[in-house]
C-alpha positions as CSV (number, residue, x, y, z in Angstrom):
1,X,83.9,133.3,17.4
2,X,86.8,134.8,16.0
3,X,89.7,133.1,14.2
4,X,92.3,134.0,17.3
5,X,89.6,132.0,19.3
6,X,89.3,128.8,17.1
7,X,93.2,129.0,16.7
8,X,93.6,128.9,20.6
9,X,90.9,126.1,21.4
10,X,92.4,124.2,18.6
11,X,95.8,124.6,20.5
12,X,94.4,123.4,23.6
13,X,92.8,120.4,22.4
14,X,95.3,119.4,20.8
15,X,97.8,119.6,23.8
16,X,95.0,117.7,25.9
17,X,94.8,114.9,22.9
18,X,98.5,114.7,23.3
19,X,98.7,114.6,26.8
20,X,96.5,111.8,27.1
21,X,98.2,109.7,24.5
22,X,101.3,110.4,26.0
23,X,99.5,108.7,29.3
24,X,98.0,105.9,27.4
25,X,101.0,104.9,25.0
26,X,103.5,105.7,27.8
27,X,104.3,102.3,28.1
28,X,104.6,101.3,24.9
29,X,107.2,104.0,23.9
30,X,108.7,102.9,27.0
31,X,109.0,98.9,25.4
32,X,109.7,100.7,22.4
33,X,112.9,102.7,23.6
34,X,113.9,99.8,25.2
35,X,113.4,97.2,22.5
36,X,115.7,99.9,20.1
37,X,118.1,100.1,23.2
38,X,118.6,95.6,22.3
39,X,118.7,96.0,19.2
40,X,121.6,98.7,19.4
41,X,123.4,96.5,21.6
42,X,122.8,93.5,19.7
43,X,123.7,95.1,16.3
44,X,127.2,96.6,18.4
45,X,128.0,93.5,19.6
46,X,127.8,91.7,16.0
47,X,129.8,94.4,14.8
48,X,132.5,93.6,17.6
49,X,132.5,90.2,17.0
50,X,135.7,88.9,15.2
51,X,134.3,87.1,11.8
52,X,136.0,83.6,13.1
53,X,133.8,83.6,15.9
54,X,130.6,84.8,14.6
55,X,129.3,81.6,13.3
56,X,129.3,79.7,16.6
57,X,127.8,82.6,18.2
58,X,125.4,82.4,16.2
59,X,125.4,78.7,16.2
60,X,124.7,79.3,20.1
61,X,122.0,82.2,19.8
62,X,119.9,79.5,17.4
63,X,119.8,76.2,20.2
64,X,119.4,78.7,22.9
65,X,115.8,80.3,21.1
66,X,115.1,76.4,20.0
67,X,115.7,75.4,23.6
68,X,113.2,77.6,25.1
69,X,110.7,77.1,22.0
70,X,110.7,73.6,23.6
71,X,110.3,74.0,26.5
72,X,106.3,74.2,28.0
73,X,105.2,78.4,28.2
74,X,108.8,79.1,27.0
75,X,108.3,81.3,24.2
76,X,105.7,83.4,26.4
77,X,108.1,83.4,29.2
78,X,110.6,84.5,26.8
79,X,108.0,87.1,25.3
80,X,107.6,88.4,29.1
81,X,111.4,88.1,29.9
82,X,112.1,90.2,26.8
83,X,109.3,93.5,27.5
84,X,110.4,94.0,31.2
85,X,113.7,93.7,29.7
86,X,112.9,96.5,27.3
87,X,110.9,98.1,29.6
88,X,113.4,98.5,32.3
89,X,116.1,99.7,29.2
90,X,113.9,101.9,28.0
91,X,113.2,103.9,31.4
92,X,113.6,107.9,31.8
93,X,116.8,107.6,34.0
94,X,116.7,110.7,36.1
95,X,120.4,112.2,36.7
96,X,121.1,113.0,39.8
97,X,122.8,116.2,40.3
98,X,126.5,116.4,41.1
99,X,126.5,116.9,44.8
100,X,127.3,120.4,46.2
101,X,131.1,121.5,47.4
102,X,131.5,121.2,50.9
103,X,131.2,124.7,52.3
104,X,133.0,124.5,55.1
105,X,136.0,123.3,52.9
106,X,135.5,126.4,50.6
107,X,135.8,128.2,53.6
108,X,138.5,126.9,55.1
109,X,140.4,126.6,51.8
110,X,140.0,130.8,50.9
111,X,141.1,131.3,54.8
112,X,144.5,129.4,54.4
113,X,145.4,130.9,51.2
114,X,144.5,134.2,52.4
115,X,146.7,134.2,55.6
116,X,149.5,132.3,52.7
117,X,151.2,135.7,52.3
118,X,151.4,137.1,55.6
119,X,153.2,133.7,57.1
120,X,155.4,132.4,54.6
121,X,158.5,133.3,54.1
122,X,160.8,132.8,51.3
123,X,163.7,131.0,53.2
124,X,161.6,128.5,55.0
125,X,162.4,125.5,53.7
126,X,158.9,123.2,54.7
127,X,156.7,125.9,55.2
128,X,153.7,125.3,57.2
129,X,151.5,127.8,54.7
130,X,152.3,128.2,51.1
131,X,150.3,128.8,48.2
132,X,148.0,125.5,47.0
133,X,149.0,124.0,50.3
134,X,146.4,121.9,52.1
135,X,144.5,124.2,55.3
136,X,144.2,120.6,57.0
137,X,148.3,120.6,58.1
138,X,147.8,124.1,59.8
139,X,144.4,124.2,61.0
140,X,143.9,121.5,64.3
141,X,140.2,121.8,64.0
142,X,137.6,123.8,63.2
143,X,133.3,124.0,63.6
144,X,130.4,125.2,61.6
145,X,126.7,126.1,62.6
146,X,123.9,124.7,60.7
147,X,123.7,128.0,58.3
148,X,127.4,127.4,57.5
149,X,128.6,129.8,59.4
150,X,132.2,129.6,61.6
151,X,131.8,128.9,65.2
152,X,136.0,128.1,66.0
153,X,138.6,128.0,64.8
154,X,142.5,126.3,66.0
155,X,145.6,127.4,63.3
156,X,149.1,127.0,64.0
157,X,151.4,129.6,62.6
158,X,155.1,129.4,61.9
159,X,157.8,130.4,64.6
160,X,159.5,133.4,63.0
161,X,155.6,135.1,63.1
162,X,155.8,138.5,64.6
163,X,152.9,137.7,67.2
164,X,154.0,140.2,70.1
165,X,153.5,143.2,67.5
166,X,149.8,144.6,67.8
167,X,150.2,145.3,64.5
168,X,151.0,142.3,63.0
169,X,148.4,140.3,65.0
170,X,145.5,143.2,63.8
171,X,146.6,142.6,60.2
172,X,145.9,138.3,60.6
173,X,142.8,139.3,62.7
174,X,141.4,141.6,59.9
175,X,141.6,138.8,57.1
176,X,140.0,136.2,59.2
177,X,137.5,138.1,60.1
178,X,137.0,139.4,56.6
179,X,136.7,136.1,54.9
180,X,134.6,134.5,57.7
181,X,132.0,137.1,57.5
182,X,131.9,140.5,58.9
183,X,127.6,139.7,60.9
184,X,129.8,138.5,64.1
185,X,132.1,139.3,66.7
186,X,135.2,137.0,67.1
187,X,137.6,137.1,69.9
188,X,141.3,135.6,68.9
189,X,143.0,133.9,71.8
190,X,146.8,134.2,70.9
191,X,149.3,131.5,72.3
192,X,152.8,132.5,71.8
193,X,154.2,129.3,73.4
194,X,153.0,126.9,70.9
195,X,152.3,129.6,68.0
196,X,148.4,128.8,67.8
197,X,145.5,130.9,67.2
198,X,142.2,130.0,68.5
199,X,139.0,132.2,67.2
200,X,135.9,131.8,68.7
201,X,132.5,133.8,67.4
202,X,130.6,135.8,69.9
203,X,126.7,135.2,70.7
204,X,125.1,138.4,70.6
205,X,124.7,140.1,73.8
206,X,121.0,140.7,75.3
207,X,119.8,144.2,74.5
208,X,116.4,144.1,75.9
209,X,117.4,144.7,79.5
210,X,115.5,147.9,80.8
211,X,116.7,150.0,83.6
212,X,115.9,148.8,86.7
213,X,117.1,148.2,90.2
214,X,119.8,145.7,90.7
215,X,120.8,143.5,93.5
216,X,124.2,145.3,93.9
217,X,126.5,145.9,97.2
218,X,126.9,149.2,98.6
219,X,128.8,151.2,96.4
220,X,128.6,148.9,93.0
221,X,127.2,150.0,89.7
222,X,126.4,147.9,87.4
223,X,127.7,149.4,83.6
224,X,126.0,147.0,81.4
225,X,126.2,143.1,81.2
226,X,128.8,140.8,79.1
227,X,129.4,137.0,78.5
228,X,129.7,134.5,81.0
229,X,133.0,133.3,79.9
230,X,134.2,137.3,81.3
231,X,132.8,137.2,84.5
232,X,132.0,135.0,87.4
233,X,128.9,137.3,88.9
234,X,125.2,137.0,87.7
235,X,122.7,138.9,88.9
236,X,118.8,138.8,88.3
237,X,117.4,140.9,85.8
238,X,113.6,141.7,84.8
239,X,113.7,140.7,80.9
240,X,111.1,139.7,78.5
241,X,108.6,139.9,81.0
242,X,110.2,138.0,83.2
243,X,112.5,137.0,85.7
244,X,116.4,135.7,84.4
245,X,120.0,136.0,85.4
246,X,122.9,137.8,83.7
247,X,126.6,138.7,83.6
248,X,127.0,142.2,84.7
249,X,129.7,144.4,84.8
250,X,130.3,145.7,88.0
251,X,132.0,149.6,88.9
252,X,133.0,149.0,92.3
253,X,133.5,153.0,93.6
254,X,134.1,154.2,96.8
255,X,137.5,154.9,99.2
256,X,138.7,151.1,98.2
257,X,138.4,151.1,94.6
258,X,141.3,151.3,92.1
259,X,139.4,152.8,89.1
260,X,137.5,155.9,91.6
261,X,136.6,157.6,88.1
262,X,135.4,156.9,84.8
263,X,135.7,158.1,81.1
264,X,133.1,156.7,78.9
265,X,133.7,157.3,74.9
266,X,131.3,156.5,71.9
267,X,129.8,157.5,68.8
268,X,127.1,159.6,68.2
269,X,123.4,157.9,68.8
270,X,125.0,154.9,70.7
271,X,124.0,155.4,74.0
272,X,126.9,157.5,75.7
273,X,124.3,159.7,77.5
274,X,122.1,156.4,78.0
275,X,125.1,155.4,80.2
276,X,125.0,158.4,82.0
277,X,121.6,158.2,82.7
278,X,121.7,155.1,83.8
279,X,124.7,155.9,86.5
280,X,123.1,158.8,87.6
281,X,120.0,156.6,88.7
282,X,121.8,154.5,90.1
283,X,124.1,157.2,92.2
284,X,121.2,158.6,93.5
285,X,120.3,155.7,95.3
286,X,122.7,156.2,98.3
287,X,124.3,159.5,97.3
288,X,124.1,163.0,95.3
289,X,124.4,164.2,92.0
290,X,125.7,167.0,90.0
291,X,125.1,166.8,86.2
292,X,126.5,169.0,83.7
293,X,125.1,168.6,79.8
294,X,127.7,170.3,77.8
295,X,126.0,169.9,74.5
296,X,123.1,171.8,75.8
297,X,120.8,169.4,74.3
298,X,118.4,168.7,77.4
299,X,119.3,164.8,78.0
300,X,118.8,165.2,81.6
301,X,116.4,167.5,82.3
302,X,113.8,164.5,83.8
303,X,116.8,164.9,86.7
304,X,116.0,168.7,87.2
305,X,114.8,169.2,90.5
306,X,115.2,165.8,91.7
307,X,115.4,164.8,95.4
308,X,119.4,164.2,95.4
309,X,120.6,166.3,92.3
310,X,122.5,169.6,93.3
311,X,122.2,171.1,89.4
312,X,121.7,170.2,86.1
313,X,123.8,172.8,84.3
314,X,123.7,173.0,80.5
315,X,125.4,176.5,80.3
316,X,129.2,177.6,80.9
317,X,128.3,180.0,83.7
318,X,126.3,177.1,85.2
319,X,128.9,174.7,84.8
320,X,132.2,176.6,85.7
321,X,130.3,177.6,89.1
322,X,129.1,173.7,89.6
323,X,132.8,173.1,89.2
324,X,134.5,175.3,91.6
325,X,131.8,174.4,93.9
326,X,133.0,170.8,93.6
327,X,136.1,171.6,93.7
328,X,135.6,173.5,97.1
329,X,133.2,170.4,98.3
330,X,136.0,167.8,97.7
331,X,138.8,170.1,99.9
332,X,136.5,170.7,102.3
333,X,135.6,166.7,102.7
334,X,139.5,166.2,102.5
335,X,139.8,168.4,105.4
336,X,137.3,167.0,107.8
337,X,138.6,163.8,107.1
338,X,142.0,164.6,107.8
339,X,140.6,166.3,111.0
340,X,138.4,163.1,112.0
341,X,141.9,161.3,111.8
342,X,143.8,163.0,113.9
343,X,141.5,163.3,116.6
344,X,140.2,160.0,116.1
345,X,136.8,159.9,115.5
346,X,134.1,159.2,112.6
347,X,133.8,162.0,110.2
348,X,130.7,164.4,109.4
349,X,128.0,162.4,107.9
350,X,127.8,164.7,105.1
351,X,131.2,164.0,104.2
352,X,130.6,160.2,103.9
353,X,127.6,160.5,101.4
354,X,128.9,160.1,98.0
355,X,129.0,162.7,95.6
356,X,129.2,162.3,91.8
357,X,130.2,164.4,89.3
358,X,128.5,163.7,86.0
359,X,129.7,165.7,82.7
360,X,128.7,164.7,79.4
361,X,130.2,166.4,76.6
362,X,132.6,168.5,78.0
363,X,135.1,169.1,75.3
364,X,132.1,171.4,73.8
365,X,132.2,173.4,77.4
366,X,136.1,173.8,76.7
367,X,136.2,175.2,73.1
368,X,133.2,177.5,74.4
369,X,135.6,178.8,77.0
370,X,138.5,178.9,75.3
371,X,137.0,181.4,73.1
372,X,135.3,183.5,75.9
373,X,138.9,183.4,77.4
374,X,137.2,181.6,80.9
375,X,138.8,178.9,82.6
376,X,138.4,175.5,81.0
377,X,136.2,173.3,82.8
378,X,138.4,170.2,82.8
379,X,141.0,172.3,84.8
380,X,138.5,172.4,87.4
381,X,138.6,168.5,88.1
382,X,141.7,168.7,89.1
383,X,141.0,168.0,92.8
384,X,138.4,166.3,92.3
385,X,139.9,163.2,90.6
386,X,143.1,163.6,92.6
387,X,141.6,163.7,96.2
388,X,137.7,161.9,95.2
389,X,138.2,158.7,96.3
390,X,139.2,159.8,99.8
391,X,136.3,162.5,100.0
392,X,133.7,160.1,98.4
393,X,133.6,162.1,95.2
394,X,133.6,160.0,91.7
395,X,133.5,161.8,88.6
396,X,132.1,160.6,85.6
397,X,132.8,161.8,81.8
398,X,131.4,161.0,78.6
399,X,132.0,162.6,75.4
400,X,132.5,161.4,71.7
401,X,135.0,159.4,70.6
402,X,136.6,161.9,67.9
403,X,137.0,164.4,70.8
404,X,139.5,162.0,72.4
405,X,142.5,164.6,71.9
406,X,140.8,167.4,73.3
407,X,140.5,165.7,76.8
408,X,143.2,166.5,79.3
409,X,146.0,164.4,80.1
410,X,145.0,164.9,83.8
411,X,141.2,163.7,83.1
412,X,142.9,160.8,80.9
413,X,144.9,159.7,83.4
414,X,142.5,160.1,86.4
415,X,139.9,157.6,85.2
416,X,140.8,154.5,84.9
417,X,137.5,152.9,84.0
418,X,137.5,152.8,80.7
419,X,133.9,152.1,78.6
420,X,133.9,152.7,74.8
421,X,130.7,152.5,72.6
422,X,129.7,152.0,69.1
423,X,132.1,150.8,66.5
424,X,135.6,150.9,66.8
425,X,138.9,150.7,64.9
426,X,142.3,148.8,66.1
427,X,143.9,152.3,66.6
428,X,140.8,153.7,67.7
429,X,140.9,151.0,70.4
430,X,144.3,151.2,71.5
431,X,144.0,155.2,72.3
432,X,140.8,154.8,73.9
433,X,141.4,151.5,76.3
434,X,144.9,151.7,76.7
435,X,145.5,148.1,74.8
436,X,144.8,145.8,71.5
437,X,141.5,145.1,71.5
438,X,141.5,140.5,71.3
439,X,137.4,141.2,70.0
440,X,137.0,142.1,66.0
441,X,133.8,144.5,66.0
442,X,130.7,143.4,64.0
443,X,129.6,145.3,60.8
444,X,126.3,145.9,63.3
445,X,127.0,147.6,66.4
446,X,123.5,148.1,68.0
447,X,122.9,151.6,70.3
448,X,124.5,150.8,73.9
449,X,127.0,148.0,72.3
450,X,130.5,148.4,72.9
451,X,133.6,147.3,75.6
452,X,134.6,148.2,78.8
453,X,137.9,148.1,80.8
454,X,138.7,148.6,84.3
455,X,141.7,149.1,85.2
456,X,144.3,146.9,84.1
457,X,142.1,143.9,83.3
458,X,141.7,142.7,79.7
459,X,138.4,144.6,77.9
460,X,135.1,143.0,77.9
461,X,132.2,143.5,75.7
462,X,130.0,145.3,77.1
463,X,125.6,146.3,76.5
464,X,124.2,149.4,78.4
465,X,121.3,149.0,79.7
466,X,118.3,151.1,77.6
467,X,117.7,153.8,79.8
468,X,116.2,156.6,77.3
469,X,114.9,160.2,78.3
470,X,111.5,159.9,79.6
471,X,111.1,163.1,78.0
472,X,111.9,161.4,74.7
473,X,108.1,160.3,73.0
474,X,110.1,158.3,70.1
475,X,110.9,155.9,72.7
476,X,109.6,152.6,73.9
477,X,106.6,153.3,76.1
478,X,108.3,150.8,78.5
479,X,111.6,151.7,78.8
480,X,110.6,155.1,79.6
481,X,108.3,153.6,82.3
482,X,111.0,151.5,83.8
483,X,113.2,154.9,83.9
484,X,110.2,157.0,85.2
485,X,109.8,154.2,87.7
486,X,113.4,155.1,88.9
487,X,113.5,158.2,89.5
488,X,113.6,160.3,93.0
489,X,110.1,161.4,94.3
490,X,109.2,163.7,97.5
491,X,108.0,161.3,99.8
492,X,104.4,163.0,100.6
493,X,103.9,161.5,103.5
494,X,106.7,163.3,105.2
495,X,105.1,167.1,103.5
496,X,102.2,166.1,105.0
497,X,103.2,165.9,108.4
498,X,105.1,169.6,108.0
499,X,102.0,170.7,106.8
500,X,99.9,169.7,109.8
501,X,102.6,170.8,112.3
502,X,102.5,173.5,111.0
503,X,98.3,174.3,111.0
504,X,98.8,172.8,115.1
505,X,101.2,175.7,115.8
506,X,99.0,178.6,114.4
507,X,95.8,177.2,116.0
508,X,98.0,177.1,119.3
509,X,98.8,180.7,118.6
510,X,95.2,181.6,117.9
511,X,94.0,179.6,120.9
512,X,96.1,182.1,123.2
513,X,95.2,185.6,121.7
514,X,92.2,184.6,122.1
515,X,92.5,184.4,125.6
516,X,93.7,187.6,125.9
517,X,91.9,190.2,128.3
518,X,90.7,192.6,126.5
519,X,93.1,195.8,126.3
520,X,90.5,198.6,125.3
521,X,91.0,199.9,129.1
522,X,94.5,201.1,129.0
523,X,94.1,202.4,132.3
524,X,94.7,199.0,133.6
525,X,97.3,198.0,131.8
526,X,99.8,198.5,135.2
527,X,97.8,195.7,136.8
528,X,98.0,193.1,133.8
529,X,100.6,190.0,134.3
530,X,103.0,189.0,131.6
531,X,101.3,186.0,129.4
532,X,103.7,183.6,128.2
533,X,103.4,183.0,124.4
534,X,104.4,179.3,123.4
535,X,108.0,179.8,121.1
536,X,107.2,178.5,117.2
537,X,108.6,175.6,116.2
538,X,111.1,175.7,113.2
539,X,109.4,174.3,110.1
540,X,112.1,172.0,108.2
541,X,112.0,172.3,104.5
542,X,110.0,170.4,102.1
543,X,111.7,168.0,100.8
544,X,111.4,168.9,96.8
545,X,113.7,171.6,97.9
546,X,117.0,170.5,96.4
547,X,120.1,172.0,98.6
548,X,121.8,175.3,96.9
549,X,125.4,175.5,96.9
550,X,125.9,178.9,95.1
């Protein structure tokens, strides 16, 4: 065995040897702390003494010891009286730790002297915020979670606050928001009567919703779903397996709605075409389709040859013809109409089936004809959003949000459905929804996650359904189902029954040339009567046939 060795065994015998007399001798170095804790005192309070009173005190400490060493067990009592004494001196007195600052108060506290500049002002005389103020005169109440977090908030702010300028109330909102943590949403609920603020966080918004069918009126589409505090609608939903109810929001379309068209805006890979995609299967439902992909990138190809879709068009050709075909469509529908009117009876059916016009990216489609020198393609919606809600024609556009200025004023105007996805500025919000956004986005924005307005109502937060391309093999295996479950089929039944109407006729036919004399004798062909050949029924066309246009 080495010398290292010895020198480490050594060590740890002679930690164990300590260790156990530190267990065995624990009490008495206890006593003993204690019993030097008494005499301290004792020796400090001989020292305090004044020198004309030290003799009876001392005259008093001697008949106090004789007294007990009189009395029967009173020396061991003493004894006794004396070790617990130094026993309980002597103890290891554990600290306890300072408790913790009130979080809630931190918060609070950086909040108020953070809003201290922006609502003070120098010739108020009791101002309601100044710097080492206390938060508790302007805020009413307030709440916290369990992780600390802020859940509401009530703060009054002074009179002379500019709170009708969006840009003063986007500055307070942006420092509240910033100093109570940037993981939620918070909407701000300004009341300029009584100057108060009252913030409220957001619970995230369920993004596990599949496309399916929803219980919807004729004519509804359902956009995505919201809070309950924005709507007064739920609707049953398949989620997590199973069956619950959520707060949708609703599209009402048709000859009675006031927002016939809508212009859907987002960043890129948050779910602009998912929305799309999730119309369009929805549309087809009760009407027909016509989808143009100006980015070209085959998003809706699983619509190509679809019972119900006119075209899928991802070139300019393609799209400018799909266009003035629509364009023709919508007069057309506009004139029977007009004509049913005046004579006073229902219109064409075909006229009363909706058709929707679905183009996403179309800003692309225009720079690409601007530099062929073609017409541009928004041009071409001109009728169409002027005269669709009367010929049952609702046109649907989505495009990026940084393309915002190169969408026509017309096409701006036109729809007034509004859906914006992905994160998103205060300017940003006011050019794309036509008003202040009262919601602060979250530093998070998951794909499909963003507001909606219709109309002139107040914006909404809003969660598109996940509708992916079936095509796609990087998504969920079930959300591609659920779309695949959705879309348009040939019903076989019905190219069955063609097909054996069809094999009756030419058996018919066959049947009666066989009966036929036979016609090797011309020479009595004068005495032969006419034979009447049964007429062929029309065949009508398969189904999978999609109608042509062009």
């Amino acid at each position: 065995m080495t010398f290292t060795e010895h020198l480490a065994r050594g060590r740890d015998f002679a930690r164990t040897a300590g260790d156990h007399a530190a267990d065995m001798f624990g009490p008495l170095i206890t006593i003993g702390r204690g019993l030097r804790a008494h005499a301290a005192w004792a020796k400090n309070w001989w020292a305090n003494t004044p020198k004309d009173k030290r003799g009876p005190a001392l005259f008093l400490v001697v008949a106090v010891v004789a007294a007990v060493a009189l009395l029967p067990y009173g020396p061991l009592l003493a004894l006794l009286t004396l070790m617990g004494s130094a026993a309980w001196a002597g103890r290891v007195r554990v600290v306890p730790p300072p408790p913790a600052p009130d979080t809630s108060n931190l918060k609070l506290a950086a909040i108020y002297t953070a809003l201290t500049p922006y609502l003070v002002h120098e010739s108020d005389p009791n101002p309601l915020y100044a710097h080492g103020g206390d938060f508790k005169e302007a805020f009413s109440s307030w709440e916290f979670d369990e992780e600390g977090r802020l859940i509401s908030l009530d703060l009054r702010y002074p009179a002379y606050f500019t709170d009708t300028e969006p840009q003063s109330r986007a500055r307070i909102e942006q420092v509240i928001h910033g100093k109570v943590g940037r993981s939620r949403e918070y909407r701000f609920v300004w009341d300029e009567e009584v100057n108060r603020l009252q913030v409220v966080a957001l619970p995230p918004l369920p993004g596990d919703i599949a496309a399916q069918t929803f219980v919807t009126a004729a004519g509804e589409l359902v956009l995505g779903f919201t809070d309950t505090t924005s709507t007064n609608r739920m609707i049953p939903v398949r989620q997590d397996g199973g069956q619950a109810h959520q707060p949708p929001v609703l599209w009402r379309t048709g000859p009675r709605s006031a927002e016939p068209h809508l212009l859907g805006l987002g960043a890129h890979g948050f779910g602009t075409s998912t929305l799309l995609r999730s119309l369009a299967l929805q549309a087809l439902q009760h009407g027909d389709v016509v989808v143009i992909d100006g980015a070209g990138t085959g998003e809706h190809a699983c619509l190509v040859g679809r019972p119900g879709v006119h075209t899928v068009e991802t070139s300019l050709h393609g799209a400018l013809a799909a266009l003035e075909w629509a364009a023709t469509e919508t007069q057309r529908r506009l004139d029977a109409h007009n004509q049913a009117k005046r004579s006073g009876v229902m219109p064409p059916a075909d006229t009363l089936r909706p058709l929707w016009l679905l183009l996403d990216h179309p800003s692309e489609l225009s720079e690409l004809a601007h530099a062929e020198g073609r017409p541009d393609p928004q041009e071409l919606l001109e009728t169409p959003l002027r005269h669709g809600r009367t010929a049952h024609v609702t046109v649907v556009v989505v495009d990026r949000l940084d393309a915002l200025e190169r969408i026509r004023p017309n096409l701006r105007s036109g729809c007034r459905a509004r859906v914006v996805l992905g994160p998103l500025s205060p300017e940003l919000a006011l050019d794309a929804l036509g008003t202040p956004l009262d919601i602060t986005p979250s530093s998070h924005t998951p794909p499909g996650r963003g507001y909606a307005r219709l109309g002139n109502a107040a914006p909404v937060r809003l969660q598109v359904p996940a509708t992916p391309d079936p095509l796609d093999e990087d998504a969920p295996t079930d959300q591609r189902d659920a779309v695949i479950a959705l879309l348009p089929h040939a019903d076989t039944r019905t190219e069955s029954t063609a097909e054996l109407s069809l094999s009756k006729d030419l058996s018919s036919l066959d049947a009666a040339a066989r009966s036929l004399p036979d016609l090797s004798d011309l020479s009595d062909l004068s005495e032969l009567s006419p034979i009447e050949v049964p007429p062929i029924p029309p065949v009508p066309p398969m189904p999978t046939e999609a109608p042509r246009f062009l």
